[in-house]
N, CA, C and O atoms as CSV, one atom per row, in Angstrom:
chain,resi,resn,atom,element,x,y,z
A,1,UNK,N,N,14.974,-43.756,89.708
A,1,UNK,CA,C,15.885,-43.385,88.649
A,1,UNK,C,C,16.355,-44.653,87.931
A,1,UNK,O,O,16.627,-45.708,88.503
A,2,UNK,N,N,16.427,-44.403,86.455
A,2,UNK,CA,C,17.412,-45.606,86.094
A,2,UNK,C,C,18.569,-45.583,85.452
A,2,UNK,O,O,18.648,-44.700,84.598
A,3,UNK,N,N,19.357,-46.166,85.565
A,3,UNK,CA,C,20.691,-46.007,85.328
A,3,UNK,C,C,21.178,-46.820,84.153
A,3,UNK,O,O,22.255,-47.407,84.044
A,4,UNK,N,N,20.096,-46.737,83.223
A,4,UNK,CA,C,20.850,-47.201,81.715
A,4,UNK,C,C,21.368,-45.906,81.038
A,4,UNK,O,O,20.876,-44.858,81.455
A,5,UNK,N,N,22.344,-45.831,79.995
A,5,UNK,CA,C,23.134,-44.944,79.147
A,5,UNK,C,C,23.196,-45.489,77.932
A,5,UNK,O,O,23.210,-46.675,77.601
A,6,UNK,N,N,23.235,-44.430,77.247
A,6,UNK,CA,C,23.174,-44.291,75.296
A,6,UNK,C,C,24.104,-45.486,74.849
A,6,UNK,O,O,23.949,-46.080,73.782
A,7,UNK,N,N,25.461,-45.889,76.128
A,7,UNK,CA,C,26.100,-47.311,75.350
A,7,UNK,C,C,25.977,-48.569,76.065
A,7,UNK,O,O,26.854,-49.407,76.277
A,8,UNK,N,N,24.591,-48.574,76.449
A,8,UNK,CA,C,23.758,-50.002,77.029
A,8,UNK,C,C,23.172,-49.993,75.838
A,8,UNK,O,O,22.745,-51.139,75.696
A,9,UNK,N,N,22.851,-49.245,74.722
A,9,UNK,CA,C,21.957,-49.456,73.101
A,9,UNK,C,C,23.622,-49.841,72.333
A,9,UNK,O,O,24.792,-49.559,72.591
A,10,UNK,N,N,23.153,-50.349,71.658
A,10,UNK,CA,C,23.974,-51.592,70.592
A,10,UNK,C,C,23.733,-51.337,69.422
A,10,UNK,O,O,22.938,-50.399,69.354
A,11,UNK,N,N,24.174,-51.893,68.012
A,11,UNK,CA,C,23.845,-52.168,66.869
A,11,UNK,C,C,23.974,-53.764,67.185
A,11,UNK,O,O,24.884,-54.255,67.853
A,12,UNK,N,N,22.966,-54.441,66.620
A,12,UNK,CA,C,22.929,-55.791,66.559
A,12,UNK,C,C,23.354,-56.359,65.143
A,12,UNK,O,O,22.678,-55.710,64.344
A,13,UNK,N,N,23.984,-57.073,64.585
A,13,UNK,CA,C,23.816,-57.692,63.045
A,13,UNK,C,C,23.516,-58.960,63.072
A,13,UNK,O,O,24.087,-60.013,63.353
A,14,UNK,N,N,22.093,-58.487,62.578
A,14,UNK,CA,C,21.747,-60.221,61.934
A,14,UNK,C,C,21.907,-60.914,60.626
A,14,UNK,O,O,22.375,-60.434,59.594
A,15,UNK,N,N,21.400,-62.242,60.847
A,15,UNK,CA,C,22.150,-63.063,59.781
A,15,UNK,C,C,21.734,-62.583,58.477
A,15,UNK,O,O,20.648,-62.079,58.190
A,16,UNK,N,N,22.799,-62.817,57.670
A,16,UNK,CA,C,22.144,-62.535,56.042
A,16,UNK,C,C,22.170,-64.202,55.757
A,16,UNK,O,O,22.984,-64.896,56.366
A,17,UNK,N,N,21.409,-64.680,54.979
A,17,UNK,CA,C,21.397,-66.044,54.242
A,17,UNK,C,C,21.044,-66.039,52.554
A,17,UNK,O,O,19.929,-66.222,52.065
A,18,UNK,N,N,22.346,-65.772,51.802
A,18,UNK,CA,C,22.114,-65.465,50.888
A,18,UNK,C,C,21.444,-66.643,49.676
A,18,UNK,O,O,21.415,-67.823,50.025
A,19,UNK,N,N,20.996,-66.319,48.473
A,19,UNK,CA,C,20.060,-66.998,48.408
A,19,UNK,C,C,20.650,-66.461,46.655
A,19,UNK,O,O,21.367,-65.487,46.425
A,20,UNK,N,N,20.009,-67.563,45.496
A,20,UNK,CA,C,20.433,-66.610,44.002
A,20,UNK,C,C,19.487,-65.816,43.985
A,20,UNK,O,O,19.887,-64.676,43.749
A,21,UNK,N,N,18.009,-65.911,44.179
A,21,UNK,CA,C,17.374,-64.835,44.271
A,21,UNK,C,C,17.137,-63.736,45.184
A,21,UNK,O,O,16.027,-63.203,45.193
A,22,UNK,N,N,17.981,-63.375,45.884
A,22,UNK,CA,C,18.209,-62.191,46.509
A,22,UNK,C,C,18.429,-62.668,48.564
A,22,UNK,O,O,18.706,-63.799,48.963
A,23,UNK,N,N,18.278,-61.855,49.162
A,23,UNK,CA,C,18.680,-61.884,50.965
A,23,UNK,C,C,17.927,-62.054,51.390
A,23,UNK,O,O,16.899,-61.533,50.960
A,24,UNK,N,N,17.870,-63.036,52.724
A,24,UNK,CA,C,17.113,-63.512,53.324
A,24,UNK,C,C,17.416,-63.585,55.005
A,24,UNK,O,O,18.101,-64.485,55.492
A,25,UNK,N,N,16.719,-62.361,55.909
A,25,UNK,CA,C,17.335,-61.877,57.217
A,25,UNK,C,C,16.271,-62.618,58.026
A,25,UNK,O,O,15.152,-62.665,57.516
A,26,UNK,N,N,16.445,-63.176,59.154
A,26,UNK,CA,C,15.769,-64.385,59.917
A,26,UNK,C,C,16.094,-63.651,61.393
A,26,UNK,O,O,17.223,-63.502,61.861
A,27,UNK,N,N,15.025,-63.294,61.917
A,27,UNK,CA,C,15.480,-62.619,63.622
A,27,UNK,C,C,14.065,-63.638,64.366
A,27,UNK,O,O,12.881,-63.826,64.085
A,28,UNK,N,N,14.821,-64.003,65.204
A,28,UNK,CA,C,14.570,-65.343,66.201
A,28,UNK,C,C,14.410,-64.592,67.624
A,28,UNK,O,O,15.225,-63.785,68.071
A,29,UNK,N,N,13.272,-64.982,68.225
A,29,UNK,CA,C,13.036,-64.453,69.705
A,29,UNK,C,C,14.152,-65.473,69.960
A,29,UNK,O,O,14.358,-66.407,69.186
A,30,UNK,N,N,15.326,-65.118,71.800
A,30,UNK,CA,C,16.157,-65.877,72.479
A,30,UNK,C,C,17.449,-66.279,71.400
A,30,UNK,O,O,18.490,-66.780,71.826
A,31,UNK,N,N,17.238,-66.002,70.051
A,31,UNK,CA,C,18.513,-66.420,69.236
A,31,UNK,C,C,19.338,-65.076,68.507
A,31,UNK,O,O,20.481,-64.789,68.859
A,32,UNK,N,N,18.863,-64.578,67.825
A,32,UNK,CA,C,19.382,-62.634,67.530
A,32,UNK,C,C,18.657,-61.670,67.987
A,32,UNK,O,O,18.511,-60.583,67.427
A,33,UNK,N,N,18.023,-62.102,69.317
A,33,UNK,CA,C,17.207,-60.816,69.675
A,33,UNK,C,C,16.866,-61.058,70.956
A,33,UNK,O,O,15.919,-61.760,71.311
A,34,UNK,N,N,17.734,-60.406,71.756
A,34,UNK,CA,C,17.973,-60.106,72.981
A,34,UNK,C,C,16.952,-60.347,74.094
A,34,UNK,O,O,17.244,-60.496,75.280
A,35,UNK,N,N,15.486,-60.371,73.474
A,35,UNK,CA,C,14.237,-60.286,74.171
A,35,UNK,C,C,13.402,-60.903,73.368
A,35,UNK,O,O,13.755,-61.127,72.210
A,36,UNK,N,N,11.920,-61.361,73.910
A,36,UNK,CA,C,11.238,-62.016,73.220
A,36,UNK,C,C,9.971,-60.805,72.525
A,36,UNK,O,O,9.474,-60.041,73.352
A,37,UNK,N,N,9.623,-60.712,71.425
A,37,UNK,CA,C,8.835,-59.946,70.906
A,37,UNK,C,C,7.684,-60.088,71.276
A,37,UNK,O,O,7.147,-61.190,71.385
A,38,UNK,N,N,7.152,-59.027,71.517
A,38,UNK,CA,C,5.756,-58.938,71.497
A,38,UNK,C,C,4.769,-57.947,70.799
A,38,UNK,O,O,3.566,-57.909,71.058
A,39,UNK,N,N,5.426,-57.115,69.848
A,39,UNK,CA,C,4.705,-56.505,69.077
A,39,UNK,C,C,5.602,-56.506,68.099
A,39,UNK,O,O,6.732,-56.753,68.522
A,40,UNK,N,N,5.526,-56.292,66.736
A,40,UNK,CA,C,5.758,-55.454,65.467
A,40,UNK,C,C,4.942,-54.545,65.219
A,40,UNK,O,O,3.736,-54.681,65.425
A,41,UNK,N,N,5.686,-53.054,64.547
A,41,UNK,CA,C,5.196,-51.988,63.798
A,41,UNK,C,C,5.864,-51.325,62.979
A,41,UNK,O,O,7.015,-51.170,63.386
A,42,UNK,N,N,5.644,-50.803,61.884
A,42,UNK,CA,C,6.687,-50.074,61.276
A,42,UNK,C,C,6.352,-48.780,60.879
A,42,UNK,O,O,5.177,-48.474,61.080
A,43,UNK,N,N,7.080,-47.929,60.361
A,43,UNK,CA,C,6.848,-46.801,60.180
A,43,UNK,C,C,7.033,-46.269,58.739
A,43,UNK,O,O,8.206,-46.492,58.439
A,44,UNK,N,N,6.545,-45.809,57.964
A,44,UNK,CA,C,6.803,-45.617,56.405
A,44,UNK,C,C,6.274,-44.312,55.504
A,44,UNK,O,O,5.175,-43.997,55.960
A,45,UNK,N,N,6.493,-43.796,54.852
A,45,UNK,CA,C,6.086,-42.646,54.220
A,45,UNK,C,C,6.252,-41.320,54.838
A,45,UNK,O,O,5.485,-40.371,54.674
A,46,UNK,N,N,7.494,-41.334,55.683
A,46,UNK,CA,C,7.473,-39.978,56.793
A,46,UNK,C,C,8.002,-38.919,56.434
A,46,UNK,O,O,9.216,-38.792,56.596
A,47,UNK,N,N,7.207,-37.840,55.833
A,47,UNK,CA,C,7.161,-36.590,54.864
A,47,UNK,C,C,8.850,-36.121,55.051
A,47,UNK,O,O,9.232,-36.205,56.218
A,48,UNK,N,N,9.578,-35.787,54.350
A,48,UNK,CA,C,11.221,-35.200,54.120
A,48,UNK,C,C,11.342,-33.985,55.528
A,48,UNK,O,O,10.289,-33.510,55.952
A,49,UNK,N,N,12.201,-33.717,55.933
A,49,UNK,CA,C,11.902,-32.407,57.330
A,49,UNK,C,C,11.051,-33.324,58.985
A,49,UNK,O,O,11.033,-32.683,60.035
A,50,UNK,N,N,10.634,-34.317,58.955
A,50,UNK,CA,C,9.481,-34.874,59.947
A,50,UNK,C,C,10.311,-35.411,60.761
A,50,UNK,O,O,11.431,-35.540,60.267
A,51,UNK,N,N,10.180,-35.856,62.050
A,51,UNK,CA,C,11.037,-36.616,63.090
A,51,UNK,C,C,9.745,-37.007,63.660
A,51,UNK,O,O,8.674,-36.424,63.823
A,52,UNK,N,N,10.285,-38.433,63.966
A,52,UNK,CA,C,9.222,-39.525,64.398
A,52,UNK,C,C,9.543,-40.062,66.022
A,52,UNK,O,O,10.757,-39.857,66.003
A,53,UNK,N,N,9.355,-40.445,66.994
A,53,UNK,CA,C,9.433,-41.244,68.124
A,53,UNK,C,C,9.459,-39.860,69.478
A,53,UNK,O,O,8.454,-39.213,69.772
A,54,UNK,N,N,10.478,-39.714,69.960
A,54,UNK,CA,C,10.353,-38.091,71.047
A,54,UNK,C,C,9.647,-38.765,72.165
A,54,UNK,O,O,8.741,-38.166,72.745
A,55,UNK,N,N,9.959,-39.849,72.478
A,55,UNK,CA,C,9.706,-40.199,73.844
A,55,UNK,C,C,10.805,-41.546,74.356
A,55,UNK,O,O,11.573,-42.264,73.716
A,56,UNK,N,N,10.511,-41.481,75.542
A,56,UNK,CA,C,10.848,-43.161,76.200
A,56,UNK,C,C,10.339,-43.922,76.741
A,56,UNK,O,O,9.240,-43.732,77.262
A,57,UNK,N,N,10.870,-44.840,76.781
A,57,UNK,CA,C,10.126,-46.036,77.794
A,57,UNK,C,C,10.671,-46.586,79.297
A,57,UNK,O,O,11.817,-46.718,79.727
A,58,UNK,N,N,9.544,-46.811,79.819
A,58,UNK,CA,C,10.441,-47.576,81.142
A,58,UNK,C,C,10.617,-48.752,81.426
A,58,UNK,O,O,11.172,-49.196,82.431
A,59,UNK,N,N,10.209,-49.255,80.661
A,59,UNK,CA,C,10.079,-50.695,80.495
A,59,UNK,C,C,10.726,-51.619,79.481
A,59,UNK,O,O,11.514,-52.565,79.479
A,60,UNK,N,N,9.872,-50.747,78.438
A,60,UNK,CA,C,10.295,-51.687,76.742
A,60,UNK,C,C,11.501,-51.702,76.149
A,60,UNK,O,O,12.267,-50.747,76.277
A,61,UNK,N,N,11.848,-52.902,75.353
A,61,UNK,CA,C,13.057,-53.020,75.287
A,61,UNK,C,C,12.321,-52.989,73.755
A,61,UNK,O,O,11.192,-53.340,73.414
A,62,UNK,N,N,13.731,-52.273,72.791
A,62,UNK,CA,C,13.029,-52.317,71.205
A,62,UNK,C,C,14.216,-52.364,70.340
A,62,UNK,O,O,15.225,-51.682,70.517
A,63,UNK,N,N,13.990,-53.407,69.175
A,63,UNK,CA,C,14.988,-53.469,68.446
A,63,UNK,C,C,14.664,-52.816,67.321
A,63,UNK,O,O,14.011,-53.624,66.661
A,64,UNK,N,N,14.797,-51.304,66.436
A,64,UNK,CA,C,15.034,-50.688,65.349
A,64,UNK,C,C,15.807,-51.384,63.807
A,64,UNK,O,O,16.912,-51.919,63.720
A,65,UNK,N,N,15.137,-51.228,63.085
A,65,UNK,CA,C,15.374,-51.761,61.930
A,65,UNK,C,C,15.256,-50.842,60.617
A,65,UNK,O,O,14.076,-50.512,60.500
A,66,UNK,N,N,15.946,-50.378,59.720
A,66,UNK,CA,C,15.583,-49.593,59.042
A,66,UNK,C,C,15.560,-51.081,57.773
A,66,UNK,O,O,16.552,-51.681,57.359
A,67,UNK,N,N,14.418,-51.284,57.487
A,67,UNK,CA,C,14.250,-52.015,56.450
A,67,UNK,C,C,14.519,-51.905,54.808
A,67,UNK,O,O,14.747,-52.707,53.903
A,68,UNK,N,N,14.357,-50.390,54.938
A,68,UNK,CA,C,14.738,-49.873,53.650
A,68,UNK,C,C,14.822,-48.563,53.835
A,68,UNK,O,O,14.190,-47.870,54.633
A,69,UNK,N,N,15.846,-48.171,52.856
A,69,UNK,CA,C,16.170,-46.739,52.611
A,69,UNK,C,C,17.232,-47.160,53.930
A,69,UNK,O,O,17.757,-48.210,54.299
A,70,UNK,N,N,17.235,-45.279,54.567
A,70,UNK,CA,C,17.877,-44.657,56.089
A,70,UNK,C,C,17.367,-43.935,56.467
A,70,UNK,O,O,16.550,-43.200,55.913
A,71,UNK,N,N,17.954,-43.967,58.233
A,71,UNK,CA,C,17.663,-42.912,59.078
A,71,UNK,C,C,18.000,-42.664,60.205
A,71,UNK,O,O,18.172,-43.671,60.890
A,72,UNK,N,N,18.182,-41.654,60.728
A,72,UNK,CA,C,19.144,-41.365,62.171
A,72,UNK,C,C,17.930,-41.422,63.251
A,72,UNK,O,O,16.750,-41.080,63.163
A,73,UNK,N,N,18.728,-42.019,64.355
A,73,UNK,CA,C,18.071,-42.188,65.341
A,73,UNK,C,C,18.938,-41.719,66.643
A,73,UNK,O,O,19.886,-42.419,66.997
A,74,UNK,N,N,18.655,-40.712,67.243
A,74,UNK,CA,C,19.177,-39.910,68.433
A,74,UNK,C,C,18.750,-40.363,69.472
A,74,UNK,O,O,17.543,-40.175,69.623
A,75,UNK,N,N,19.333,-40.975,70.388
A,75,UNK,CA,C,19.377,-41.660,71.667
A,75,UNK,C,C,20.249,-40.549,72.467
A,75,UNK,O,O,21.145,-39.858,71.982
A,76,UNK,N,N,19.794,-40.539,73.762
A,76,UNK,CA,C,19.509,-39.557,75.030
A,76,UNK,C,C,19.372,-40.413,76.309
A,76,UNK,O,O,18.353,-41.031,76.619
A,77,UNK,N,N,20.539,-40.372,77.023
A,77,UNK,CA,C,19.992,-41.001,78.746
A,77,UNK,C,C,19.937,-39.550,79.718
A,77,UNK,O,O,20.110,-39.537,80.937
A,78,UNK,N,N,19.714,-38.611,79.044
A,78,UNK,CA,C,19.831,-37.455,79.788
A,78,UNK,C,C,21.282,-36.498,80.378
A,78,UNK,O,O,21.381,-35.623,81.239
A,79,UNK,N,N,22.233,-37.113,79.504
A,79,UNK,CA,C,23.578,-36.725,79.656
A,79,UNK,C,C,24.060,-36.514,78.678
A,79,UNK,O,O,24.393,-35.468,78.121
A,80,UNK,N,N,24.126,-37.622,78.400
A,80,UNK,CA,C,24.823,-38.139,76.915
A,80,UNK,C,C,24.095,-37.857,75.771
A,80,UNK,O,O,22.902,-37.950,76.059
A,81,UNK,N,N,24.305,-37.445,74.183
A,81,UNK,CA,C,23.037,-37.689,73.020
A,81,UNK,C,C,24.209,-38.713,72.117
A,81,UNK,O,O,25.406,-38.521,72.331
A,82,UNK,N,N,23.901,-39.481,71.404
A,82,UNK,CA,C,24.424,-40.303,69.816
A,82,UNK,C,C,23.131,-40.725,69.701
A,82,UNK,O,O,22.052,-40.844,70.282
A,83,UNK,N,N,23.983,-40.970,68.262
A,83,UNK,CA,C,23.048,-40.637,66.759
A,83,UNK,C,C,23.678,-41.983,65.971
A,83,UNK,O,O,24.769,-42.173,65.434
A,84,UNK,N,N,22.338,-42.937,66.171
A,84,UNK,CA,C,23.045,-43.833,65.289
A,84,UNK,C,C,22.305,-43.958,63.425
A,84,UNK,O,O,21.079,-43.939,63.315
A,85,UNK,N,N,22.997,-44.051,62.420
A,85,UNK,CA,C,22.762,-43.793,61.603
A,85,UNK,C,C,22.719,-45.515,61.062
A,85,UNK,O,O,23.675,-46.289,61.108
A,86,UNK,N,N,20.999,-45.895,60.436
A,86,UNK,CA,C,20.383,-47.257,59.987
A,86,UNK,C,C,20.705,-47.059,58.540
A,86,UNK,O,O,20.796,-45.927,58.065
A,87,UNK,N,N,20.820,-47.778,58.073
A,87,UNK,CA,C,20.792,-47.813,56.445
A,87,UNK,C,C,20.943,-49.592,55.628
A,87,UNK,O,O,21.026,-49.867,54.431
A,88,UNK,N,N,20.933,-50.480,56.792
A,88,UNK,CA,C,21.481,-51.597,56.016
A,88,UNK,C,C,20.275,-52.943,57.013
A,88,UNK,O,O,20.341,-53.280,58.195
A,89,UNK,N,N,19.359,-53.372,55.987
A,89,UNK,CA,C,18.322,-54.344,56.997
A,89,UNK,C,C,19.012,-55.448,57.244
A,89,UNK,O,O,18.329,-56.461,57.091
A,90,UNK,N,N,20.023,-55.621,57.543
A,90,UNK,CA,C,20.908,-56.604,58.259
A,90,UNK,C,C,20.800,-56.170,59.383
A,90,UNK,O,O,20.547,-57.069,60.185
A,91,UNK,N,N,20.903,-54.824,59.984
A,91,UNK,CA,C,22.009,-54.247,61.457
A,91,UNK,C,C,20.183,-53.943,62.263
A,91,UNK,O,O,19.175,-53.343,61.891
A,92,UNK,N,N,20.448,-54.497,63.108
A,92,UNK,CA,C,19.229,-53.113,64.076
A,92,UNK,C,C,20.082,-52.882,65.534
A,92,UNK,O,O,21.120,-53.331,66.020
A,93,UNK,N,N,19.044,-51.930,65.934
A,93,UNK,CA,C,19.675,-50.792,67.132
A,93,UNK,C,C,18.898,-51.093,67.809
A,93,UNK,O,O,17.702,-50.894,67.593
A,94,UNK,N,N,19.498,-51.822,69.108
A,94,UNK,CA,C,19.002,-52.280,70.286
A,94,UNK,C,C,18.392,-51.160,71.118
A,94,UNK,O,O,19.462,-50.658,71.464
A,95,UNK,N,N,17.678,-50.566,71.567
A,95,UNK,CA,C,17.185,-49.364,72.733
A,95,UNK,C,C,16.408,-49.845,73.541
A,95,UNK,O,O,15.222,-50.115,73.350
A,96,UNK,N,N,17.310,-50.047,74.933
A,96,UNK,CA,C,16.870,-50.597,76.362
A,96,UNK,C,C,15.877,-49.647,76.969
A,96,UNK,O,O,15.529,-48.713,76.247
A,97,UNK,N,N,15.484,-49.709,77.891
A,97,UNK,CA,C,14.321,-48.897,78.910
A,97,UNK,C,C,15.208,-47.817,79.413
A,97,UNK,O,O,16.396,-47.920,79.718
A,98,UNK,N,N,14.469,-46.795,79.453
A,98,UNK,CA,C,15.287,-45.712,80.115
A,98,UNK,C,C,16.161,-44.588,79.027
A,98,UNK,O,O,17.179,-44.010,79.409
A,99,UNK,N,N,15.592,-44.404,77.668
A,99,UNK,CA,C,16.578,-44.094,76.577
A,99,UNK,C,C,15.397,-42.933,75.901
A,99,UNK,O,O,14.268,-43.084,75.433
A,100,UNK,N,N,16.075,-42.010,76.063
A,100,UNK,CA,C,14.682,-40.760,75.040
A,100,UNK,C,C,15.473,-41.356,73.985
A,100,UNK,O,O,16.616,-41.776,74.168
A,101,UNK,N,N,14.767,-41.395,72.713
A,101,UNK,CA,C,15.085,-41.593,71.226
A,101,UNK,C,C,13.935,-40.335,70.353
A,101,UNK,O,O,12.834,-39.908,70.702
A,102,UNK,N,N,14.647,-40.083,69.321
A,102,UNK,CA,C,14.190,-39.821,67.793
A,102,UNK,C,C,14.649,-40.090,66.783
A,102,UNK,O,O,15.847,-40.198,66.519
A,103,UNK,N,N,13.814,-40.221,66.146
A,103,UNK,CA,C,14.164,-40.844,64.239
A,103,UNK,C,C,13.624,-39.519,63.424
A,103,UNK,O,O,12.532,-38.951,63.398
A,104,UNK,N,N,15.118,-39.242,62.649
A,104,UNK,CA,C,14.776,-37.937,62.074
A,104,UNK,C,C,15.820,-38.663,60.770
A,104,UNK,O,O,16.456,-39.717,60.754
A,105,UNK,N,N,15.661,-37.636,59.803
A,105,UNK,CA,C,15.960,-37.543,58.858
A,105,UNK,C,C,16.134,-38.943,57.714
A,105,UNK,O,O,17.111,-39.511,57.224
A,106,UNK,N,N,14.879,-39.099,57.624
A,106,UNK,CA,C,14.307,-40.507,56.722
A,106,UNK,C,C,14.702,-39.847,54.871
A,106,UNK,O,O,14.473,-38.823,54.226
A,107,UNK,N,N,15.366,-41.112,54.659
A,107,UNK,CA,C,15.461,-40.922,53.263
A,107,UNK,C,C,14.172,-41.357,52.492
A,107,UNK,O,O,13.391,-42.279,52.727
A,108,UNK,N,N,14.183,-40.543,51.634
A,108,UNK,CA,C,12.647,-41.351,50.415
A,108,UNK,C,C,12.653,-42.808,50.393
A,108,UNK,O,O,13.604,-43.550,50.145
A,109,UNK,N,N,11.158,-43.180,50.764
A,109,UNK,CA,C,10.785,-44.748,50.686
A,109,UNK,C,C,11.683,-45.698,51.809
A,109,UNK,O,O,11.977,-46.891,51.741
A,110,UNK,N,N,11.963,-44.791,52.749
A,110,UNK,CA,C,12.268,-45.369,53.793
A,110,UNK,C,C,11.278,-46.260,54.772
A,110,UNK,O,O,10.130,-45.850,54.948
A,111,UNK,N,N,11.863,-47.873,55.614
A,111,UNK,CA,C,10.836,-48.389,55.821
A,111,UNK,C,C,11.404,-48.275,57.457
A,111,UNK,O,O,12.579,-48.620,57.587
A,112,UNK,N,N,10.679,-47.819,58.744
A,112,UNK,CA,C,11.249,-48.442,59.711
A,112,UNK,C,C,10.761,-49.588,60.067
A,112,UNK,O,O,9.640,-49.733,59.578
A,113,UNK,N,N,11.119,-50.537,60.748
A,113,UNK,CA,C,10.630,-51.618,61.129
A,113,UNK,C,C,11.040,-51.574,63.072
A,113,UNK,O,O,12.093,-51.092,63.490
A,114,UNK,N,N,10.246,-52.017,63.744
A,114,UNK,CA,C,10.348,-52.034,65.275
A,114,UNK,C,C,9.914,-52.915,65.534
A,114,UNK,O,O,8.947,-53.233,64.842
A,115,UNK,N,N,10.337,-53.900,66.703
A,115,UNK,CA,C,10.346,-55.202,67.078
A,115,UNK,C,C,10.339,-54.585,69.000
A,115,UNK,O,O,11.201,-53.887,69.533
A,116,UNK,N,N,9.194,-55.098,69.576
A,116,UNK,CA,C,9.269,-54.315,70.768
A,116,UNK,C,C,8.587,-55.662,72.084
A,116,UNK,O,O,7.703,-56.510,71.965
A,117,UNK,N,N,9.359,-55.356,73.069
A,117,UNK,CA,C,9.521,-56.428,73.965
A,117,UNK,C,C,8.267,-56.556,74.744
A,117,UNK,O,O,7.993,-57.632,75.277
A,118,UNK,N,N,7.455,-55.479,74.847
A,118,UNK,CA,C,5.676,-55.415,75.150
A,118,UNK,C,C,5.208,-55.069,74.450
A,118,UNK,O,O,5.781,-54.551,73.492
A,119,UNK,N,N,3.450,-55.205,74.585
A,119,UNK,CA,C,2.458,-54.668,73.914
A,119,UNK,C,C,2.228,-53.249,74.255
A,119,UNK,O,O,2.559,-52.739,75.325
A,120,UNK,N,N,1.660,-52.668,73.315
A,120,UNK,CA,C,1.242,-51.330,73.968
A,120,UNK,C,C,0.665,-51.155,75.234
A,120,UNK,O,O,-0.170,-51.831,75.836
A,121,UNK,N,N,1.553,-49.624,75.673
A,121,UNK,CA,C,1.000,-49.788,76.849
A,121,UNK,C,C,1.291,-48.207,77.313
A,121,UNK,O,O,2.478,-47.929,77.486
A,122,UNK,N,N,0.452,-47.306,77.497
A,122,UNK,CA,C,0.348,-45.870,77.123
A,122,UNK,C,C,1.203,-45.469,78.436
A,122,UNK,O,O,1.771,-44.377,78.439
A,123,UNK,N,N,1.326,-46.507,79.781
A,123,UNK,CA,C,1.976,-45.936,80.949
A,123,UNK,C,C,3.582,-45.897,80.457
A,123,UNK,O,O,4.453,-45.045,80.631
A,124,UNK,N,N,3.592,-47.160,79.784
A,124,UNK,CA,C,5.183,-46.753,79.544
A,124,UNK,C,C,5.775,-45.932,78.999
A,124,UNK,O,O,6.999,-45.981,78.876
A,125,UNK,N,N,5.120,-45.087,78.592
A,125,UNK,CA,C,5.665,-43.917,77.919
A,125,UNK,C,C,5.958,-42.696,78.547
A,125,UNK,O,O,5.038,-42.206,79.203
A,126,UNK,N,N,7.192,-41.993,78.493
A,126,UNK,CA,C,7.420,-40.626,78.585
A,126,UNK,C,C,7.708,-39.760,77.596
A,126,UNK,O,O,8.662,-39.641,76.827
A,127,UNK,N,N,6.341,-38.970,77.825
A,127,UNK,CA,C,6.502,-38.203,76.098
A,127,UNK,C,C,6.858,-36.431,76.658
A,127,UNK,O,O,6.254,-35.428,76.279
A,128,UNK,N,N,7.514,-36.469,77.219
A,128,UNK,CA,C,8.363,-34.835,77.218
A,128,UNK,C,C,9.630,-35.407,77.773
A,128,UNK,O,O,9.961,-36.401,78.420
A,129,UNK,N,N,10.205,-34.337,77.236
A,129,UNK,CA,C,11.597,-33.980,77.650
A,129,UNK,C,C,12.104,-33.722,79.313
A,129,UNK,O,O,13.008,-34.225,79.979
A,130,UNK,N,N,11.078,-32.709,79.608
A,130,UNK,CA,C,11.709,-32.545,80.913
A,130,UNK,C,C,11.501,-33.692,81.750
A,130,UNK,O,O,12.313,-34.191,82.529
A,131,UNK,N,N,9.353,-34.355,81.305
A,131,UNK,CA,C,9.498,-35.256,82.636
A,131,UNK,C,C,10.491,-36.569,82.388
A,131,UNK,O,O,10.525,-37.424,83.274
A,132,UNK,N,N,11.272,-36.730,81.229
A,132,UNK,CA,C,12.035,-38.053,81.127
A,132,UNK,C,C,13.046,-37.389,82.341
A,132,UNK,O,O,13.145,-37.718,83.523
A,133,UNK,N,N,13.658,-36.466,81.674
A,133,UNK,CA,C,14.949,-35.711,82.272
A,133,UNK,C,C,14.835,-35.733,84.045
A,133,UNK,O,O,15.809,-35.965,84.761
A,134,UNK,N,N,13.214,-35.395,84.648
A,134,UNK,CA,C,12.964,-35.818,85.985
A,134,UNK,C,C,12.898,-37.210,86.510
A,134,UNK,O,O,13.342,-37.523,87.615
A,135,UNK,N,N,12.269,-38.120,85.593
A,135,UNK,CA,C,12.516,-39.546,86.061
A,135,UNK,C,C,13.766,-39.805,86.105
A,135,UNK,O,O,14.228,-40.455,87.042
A,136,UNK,N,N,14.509,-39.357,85.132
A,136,UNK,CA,C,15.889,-40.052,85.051
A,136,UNK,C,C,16.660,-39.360,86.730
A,136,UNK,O,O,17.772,-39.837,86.958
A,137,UNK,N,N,16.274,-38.614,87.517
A,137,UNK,CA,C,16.671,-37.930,88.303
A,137,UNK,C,C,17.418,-36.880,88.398
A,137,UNK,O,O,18.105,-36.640,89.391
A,138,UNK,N,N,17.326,-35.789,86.867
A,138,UNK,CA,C,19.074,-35.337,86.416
A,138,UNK,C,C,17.600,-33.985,86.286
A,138,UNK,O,O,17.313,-33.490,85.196
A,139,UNK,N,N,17.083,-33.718,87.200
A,139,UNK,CA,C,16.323,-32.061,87.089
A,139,UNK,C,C,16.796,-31.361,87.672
A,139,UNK,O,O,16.390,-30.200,87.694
């Protein structure tokens, strides 16, 4: 079982460095980011009505970024649900191991951006509900 909860996930704010021609956000493995990266991916064009992610990890640690536009992201330790709402590419949402998440309700030309502490890796994943709800030990 693991014993992380929906307020072991954070909003992080990183630096803005403003600039005359527009913002300039700088995320540093060991300096605004909790963990060292090992992948980027993002997510973009996700039809109006669609919800994206519906699983967890046991391992990966991932920092959420809504780069542009917004979007809610529902975090779950199997007790608890919040809903943190992205809208500003300054802030991302820390989600530790052990956390069902979804990203639902993307505004038009919304960008996600994900910053994730491993490489892919198909074991770490729990993609249902109940068997998270059984790992977590709460069946």
């Amino acid at each position: 079982m693991i014993k992380s909860s929906v307020y072991n996930c954070s909003v992080i704010e990183l630096p803005i460095n403003h600039r005359d021609r527009g913002n300039l956000t700088v995320a540093e493995n060991g300096k605004n980011i909790p963990f060292d990266v090992h992948r980027v991916y993002y997510l973009y064009d996700v039809p109006a009505g669609e919800s994206r992610g519906g699983h967890a990890h046991r391992e990966l640690k991932q920092l959420i970024i809504a780069a542009s536009g917004s979007f809610n992201v529902v975090l779950s330790d199997g007790k608890i649900k919040r809903t943190i709402t992205l809208n500003r590419p300054f802030y991302g949402l820390l989600v530790v191991p052990g956390i069902w998440r979804e990203l639902d309700d993307f505004s038009s030309g919304s960008i996600c951006l994900v910053m994730a502490s491993r490489k892919y890796d198909a074991k770490d994943y729990i993609r249902g509900y109940e068997e998270f709800l059984a790992w977590k030990g709460r069946d």
